[in-house]
N, C-alpha and C positions, 0 to 999 in steps of 0.2 A: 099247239100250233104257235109258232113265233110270230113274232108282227115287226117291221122294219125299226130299227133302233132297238131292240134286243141286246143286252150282256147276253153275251152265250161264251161258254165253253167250249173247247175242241178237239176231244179226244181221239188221238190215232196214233199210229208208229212212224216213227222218224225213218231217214233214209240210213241209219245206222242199224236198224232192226229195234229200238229201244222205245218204249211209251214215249209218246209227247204229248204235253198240253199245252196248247194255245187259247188265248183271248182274245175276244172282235167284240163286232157290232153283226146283229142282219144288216144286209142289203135290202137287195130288190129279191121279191118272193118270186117274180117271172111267171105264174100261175101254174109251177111248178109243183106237185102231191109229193116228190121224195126227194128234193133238193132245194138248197136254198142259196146265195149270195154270202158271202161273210167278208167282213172288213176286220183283216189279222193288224192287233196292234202291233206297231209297229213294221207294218208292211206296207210301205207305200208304192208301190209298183202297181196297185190293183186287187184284185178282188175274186175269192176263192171260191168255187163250187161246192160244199160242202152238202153229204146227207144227211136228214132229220135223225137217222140214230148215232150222229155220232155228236150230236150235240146236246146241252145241257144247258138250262138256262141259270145265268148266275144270280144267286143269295147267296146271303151267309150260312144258309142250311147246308147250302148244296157243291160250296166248295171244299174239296177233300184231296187231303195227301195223303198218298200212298207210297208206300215206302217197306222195302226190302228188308227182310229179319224181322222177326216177332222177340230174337232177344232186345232189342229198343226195351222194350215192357220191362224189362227184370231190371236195368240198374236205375235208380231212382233219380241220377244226374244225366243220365240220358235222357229219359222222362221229361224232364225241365227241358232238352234243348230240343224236343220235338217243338215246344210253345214257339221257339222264333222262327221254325223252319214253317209252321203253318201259318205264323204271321206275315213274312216272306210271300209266300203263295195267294192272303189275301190279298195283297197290296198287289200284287202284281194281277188281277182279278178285278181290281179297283173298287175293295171294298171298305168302307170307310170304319175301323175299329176303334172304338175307345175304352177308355181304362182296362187294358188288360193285367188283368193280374195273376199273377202262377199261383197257385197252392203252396211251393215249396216242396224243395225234396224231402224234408221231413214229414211231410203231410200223406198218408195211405192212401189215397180216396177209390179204392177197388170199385167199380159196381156191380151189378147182377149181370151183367154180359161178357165179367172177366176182363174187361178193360177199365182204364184209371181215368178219373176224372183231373185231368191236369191244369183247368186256369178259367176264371170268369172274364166275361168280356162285354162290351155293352155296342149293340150294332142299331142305330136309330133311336127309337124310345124303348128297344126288350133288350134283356139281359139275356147271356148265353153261357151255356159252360161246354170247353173243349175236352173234347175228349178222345184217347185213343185205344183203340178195341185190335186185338188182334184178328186176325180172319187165318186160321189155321188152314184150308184147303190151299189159299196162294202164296202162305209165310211170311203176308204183309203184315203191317202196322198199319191203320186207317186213323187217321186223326182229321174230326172234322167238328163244327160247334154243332150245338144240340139245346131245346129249350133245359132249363134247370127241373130236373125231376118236378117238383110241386106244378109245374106247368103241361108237364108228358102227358 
């Protein structure tokens, strides 16, 4: 359940047919059970009726790009330019990252889910490592941060 001043996420499709995500704030909850208020950055006009399932509240867990072709994974300088395009998406998410550091494209970091572990990051006081996992049924690339193994 969200509570007014919520980072939320806002997953739908654009008026081109294509995913869009946007970022707000909640509004006013209205005592509304499937609907809620959102305040879209950058929209100052007012204030959008959004449903409980197409929202996502934001952390560093839980934001995630997705991104078209699963070859991304196979060349290892692609691999690296997934780190700014996910750093991009935090910032604009308004998450505050530091020291992010890549692996390096010389660096394997496979793991057990057949996705690479590509860069450590420090979000508050926890460390995170990002990483991008293919999802072979939609042909995406998912890159999202994740606690460091020794913490899973």
């Amino acid at each position: 359940m969200f509570q007014p001043g919520d980072r939320v996420r806002w997953e739908t499709i654009g008026d081109d047919g294509l995913p869009l995500v946007r970022y707000g704030f909640v509004g006013a909850l209205n005592g509304n059970l499937h609907h809620v208020t959102v305040m879209l950055d950058g929209d100052l006009t007012g204030e959008l009726v959004v449903e409980f399932t197409q929202l996502a509240p934001v952390s560093i867990t839980t934001v995630e790009l997705r991104l078209e072709g699963s070859d991304l994974l196979e060349d290892p300088s692609l691999r690296q330019g997934l780190v700014n395009l996910w750093s991009a998406e935090a910032d604009q998410a308004g998450l505050e990252i530091r020291m992010l550091s890549c692996f390096g494209a010389d660096v394997d970091r496979h793991d057990h889910t057949g996705g690479y572990e590509l860069a450590e990051l420090w979000a508050g006081s926890q460390q995170y490592v990002l990483k991008a996992c293919p999802d072979i049924l939609s042909g995406t690339v998912n890159i999202r941060a994740d606690l460091p193994r020794r913490y899973a």
